[in-house]
Backbone as ProteinMPNN parsed JSONL, in Angstrom:
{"seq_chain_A": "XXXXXXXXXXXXXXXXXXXXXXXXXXXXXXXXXXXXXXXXXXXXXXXXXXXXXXXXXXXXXXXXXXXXXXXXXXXXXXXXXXXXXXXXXXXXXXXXXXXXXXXXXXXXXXXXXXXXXXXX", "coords_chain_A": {"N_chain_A": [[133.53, 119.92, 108.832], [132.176, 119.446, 111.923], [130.51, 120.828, 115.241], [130.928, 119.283, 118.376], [129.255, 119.792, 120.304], [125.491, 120.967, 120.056], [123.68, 123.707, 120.577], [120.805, 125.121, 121.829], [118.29, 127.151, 123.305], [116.845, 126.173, 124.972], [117.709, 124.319, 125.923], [119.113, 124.822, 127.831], [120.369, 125.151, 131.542], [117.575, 126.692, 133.757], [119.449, 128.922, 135.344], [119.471, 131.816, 136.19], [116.761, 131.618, 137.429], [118.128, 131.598, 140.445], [119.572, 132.943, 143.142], [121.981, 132.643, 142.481], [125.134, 133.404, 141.81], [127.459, 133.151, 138.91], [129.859, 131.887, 137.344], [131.794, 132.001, 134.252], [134.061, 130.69, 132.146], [134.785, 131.888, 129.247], [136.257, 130.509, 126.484], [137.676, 131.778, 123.75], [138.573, 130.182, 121.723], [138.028, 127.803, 120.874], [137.247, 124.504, 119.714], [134.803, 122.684, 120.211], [132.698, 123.439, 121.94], [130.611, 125.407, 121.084], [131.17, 129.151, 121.71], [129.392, 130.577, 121.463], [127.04, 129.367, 123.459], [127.716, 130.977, 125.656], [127.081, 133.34, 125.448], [124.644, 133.303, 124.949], [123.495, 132.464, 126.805], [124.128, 134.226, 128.903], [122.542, 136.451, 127.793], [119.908, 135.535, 127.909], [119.692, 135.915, 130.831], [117.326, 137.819, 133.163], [117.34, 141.298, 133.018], [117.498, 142.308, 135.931], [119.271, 140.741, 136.765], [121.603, 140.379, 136.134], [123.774, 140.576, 136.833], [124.353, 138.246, 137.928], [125.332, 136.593, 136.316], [128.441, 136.279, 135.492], [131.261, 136.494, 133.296], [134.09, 135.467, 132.164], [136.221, 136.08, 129.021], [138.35, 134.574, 126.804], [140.618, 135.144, 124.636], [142.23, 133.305, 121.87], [142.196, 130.722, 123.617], [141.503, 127.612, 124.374], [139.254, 124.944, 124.876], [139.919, 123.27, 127.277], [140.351, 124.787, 129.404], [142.546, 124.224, 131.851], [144.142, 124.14, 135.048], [146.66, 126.3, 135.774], [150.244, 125.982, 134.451], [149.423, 123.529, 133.689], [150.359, 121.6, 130.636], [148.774, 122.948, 126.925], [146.245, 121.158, 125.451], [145.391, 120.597, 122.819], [143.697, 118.891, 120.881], [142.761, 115.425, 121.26], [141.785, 112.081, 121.109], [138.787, 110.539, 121.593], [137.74, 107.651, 123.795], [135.008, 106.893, 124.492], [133.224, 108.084, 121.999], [134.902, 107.344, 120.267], [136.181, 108.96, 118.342], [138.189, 111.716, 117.224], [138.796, 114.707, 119.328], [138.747, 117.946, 118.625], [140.379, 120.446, 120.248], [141.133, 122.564, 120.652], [143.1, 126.375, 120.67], [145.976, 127.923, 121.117], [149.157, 127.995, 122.304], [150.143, 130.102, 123.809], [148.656, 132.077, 123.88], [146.556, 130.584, 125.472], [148.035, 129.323, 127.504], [148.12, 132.072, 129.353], [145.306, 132.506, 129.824], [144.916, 130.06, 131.604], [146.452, 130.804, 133.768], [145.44, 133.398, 134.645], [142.106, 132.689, 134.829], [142.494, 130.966, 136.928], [143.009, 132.212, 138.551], [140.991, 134.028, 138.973], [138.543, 132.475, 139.786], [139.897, 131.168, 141.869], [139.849, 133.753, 143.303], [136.786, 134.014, 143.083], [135.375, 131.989, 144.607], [136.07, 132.709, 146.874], [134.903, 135.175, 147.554], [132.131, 134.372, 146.891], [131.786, 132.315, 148.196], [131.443, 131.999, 150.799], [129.644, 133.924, 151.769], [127.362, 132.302, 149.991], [127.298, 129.794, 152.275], [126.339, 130.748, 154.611], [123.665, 131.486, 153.674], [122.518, 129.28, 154.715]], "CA_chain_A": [[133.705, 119.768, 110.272], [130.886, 120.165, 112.883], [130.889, 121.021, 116.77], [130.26, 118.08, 119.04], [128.042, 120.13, 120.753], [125.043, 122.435, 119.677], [122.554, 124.233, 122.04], [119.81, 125.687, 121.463], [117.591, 127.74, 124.041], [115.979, 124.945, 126.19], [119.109, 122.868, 126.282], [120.618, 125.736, 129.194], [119.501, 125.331, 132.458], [117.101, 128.321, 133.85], [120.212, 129.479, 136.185], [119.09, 132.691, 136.494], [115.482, 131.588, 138.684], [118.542, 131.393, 141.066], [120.015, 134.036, 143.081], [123.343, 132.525, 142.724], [126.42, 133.9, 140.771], [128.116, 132.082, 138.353], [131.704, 132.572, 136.69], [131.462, 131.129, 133.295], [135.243, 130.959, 131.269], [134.574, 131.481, 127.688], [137.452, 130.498, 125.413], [137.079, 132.185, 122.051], [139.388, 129.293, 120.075], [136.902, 126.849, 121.192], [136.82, 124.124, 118.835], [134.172, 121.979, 120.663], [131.411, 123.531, 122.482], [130.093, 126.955, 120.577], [131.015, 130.054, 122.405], [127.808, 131.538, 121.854], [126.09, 129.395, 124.065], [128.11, 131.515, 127.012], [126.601, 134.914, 125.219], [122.937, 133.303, 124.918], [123.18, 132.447, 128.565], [123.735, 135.984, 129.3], [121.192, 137.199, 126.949], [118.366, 135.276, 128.755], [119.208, 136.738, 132.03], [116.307, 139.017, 133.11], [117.956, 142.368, 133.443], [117.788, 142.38, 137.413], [120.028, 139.57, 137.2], [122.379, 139.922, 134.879], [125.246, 141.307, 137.192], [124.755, 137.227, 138.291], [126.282, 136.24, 135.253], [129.676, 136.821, 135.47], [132.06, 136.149, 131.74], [135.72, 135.55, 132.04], [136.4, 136.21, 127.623], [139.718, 134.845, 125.998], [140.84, 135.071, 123.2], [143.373, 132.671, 121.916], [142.103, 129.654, 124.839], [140.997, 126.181, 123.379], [137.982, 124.225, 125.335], [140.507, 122.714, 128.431], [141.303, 125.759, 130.28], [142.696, 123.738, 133.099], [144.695, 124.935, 136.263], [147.829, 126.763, 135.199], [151.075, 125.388, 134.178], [149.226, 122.408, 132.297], [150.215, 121.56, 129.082], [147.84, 122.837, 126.424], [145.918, 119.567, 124.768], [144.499, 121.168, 121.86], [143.277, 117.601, 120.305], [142.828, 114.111, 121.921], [140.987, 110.483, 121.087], [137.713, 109.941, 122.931], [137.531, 106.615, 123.34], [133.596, 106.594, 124.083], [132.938, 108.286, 121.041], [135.489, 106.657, 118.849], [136.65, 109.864, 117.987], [138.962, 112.783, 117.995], [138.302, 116.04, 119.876], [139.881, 119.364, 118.597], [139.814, 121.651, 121.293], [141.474, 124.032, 120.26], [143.701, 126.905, 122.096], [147.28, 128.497, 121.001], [149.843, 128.166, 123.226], [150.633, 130.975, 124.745], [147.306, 132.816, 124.854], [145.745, 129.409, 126.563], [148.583, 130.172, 129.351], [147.585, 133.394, 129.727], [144.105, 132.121, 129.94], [145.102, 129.498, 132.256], [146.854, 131.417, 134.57], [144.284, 134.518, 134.825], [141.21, 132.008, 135.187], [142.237, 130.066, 137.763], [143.131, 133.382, 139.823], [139.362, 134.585, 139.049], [137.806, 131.017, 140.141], [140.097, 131.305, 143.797], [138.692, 134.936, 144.39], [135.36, 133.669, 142.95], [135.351, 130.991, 145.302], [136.496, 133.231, 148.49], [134.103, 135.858, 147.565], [130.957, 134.035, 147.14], [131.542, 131.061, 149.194], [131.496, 132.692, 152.324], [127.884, 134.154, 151.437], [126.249, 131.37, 150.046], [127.218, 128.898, 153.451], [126.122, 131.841, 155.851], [122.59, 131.916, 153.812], [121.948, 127.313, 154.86]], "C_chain_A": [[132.396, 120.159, 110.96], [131.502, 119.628, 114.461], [130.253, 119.633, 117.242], [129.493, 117.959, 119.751], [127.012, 121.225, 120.048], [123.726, 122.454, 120.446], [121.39, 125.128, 121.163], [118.965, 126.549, 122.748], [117.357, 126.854, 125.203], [116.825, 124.214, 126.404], [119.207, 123.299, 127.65], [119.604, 124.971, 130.289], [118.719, 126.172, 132.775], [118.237, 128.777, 135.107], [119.647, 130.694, 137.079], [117.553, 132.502, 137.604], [116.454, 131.428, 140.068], [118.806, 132.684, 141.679], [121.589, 134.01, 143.258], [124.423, 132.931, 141.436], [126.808, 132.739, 140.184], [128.917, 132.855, 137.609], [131.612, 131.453, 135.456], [133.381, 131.741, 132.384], [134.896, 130.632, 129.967], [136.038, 131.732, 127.167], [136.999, 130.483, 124.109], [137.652, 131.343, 121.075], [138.579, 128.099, 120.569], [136.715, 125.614, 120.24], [135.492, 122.957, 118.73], [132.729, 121.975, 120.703], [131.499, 125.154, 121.797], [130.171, 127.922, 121.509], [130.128, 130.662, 122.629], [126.999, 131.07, 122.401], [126.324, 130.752, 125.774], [127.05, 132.65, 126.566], [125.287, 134.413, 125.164], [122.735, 133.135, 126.098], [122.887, 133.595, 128.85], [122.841, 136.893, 128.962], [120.084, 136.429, 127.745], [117.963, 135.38, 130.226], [118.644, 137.66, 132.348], [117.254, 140.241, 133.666], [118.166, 142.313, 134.808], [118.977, 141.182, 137.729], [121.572, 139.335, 136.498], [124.215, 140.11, 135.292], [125.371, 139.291, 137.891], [125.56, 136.253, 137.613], [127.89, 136.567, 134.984], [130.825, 135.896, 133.971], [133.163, 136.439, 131.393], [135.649, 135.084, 130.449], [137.832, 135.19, 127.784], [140.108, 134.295, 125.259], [142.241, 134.306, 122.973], [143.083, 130.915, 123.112], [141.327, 128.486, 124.061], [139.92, 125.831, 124.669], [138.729, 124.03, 126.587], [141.302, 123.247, 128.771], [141.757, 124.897, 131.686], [143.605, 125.087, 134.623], [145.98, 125.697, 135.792], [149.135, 125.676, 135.031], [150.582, 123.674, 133.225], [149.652, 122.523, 130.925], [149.023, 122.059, 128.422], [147.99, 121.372, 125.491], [144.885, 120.253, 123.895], [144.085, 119.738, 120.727], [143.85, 116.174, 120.907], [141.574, 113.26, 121.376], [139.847, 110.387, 122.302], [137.003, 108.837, 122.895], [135.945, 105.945, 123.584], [133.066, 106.857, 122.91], [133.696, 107.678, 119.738], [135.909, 107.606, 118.05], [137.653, 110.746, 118.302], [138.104, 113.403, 118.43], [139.475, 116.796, 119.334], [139.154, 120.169, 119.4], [140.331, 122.651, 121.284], [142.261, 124.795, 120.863], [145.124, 127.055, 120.815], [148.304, 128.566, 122.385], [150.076, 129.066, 124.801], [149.308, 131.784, 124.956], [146.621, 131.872, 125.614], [146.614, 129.482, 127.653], [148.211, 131.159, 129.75], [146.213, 133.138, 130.11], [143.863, 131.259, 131.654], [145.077, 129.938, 133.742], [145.284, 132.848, 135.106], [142.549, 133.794, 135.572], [141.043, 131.203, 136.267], [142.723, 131.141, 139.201], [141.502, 133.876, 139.903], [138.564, 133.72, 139.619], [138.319, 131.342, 141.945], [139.153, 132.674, 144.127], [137.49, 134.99, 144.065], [134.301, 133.297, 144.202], [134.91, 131.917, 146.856], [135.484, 134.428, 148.383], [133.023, 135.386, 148.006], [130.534, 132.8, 147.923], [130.149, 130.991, 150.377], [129.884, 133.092, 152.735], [126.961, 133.152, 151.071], [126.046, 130.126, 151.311], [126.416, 129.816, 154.561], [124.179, 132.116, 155.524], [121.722, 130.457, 154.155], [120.951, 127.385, 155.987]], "O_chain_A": [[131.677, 121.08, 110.573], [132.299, 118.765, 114.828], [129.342, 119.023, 116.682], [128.923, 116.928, 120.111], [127.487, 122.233, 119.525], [122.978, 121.544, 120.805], [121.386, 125.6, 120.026], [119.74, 126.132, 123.609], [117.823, 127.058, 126.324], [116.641, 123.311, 127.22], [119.352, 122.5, 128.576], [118.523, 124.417, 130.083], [118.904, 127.039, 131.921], [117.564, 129.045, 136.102], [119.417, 130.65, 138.287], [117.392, 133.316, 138.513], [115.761, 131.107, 141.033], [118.42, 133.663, 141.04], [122.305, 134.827, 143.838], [124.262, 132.638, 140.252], [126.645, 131.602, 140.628], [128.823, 134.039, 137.282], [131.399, 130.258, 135.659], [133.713, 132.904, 132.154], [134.721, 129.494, 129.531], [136.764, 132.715, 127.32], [136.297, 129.687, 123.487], [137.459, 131.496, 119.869], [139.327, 127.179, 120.238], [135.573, 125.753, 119.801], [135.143, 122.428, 117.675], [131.87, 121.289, 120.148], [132.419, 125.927, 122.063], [129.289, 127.815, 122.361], [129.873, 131.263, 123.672], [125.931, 131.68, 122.351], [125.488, 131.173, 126.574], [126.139, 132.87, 127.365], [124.52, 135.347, 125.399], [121.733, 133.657, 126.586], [121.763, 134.06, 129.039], [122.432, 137.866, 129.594], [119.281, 137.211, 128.255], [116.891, 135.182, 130.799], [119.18, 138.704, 131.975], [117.867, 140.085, 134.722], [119.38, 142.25, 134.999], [119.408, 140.887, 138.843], [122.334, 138.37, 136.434], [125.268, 139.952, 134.675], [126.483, 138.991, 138.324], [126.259, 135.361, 138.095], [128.207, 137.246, 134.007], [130.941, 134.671, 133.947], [133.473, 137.323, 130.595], [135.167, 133.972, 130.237], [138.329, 135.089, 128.906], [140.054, 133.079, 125.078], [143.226, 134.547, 123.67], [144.02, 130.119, 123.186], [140.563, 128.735, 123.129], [139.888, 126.729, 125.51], [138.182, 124.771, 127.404], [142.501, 122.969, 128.767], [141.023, 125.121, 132.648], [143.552, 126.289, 134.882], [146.17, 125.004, 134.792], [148.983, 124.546, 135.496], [151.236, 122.994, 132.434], [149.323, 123.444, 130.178], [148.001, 121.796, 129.055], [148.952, 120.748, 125.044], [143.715, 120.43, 124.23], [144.388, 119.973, 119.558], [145.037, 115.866, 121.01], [140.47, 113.788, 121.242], [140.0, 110.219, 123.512], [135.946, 108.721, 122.276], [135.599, 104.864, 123.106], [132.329, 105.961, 122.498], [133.271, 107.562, 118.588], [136.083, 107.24, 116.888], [138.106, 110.747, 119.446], [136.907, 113.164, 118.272], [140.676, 116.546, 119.439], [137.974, 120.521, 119.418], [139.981, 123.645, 121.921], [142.536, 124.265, 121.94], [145.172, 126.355, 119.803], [148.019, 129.246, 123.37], [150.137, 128.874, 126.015], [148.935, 132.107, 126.083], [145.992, 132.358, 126.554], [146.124, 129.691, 128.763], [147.847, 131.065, 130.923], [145.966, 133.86, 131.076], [143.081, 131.576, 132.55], [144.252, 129.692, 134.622], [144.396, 132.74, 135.952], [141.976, 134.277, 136.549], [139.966, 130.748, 136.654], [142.755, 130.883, 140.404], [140.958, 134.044, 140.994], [137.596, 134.3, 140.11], [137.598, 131.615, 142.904], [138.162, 132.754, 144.853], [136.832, 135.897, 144.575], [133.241, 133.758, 144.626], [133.931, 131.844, 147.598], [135.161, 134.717, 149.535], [132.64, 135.635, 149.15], [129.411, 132.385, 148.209], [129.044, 130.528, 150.657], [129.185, 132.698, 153.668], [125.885, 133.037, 151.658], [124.965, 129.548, 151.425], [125.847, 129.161, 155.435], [123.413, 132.606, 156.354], [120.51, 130.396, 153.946], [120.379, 126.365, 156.371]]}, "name": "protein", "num_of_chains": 1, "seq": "XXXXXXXXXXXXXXXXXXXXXXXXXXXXXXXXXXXXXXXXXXXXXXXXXXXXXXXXXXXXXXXXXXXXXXXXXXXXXXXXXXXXXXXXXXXXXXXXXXXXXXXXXXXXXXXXXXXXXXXX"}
């Protein structure tokens, strides 16, 4: 088996030359995109910055944390690639995931909105 994605250093964006926050949901059952690009992100934020990185974990969550109450879709046909996708995820910890993530995203949202329109 191999991931359908793999990163390397120079792939990321430079985020961090920003001074904007970001909320990144890592799902540790991942079967897609490598969790460790979330942790190399964070590793190449220069210390002064690093509280901009923000890293919702969880354990048990497949690739398509969606909004709550979704079905989990832990494997689907992609018909550009002509392939499956396993994405991975357990039931009940991807609800839990679900649910929790999309409460952290609203008070993400309502937190830092508000600040980044007020600095245009």
């Amino acid at each position: 088996m191999h991931k359908a994605l793999d990163y390397v250093p120079s792939d990321i964006f430079q985020v961090w030359k920003t001074d904007v926050k970001i909320l990144n949901i890592l799902s540790e059952d991942d079967m897609c995109s490598p969790k460790e690009c979330i942790r190399m992100l964070k590793d190449l934020y220069p210390i002064e910055k690093t509280d901009n990185c923000i890293v919702a974990s969880y354990r048990g969550a497949g690739h398509l944390v969606e909004p709550p109450y979704t079905p989990l879709c832990d494997m689907s046909y992609h018909k550009s690639f002509d392939m499956f996708f396993w994405w991975g995820g357990q039931p009940e910890p991807h609800a839990v995931a679900q649910e929790d993530s999309w409460r952290r995203i609203l008070n993400f949202f309502h937190e830092e909105l508000p600040v980044a329109a007020s600095k245009l």
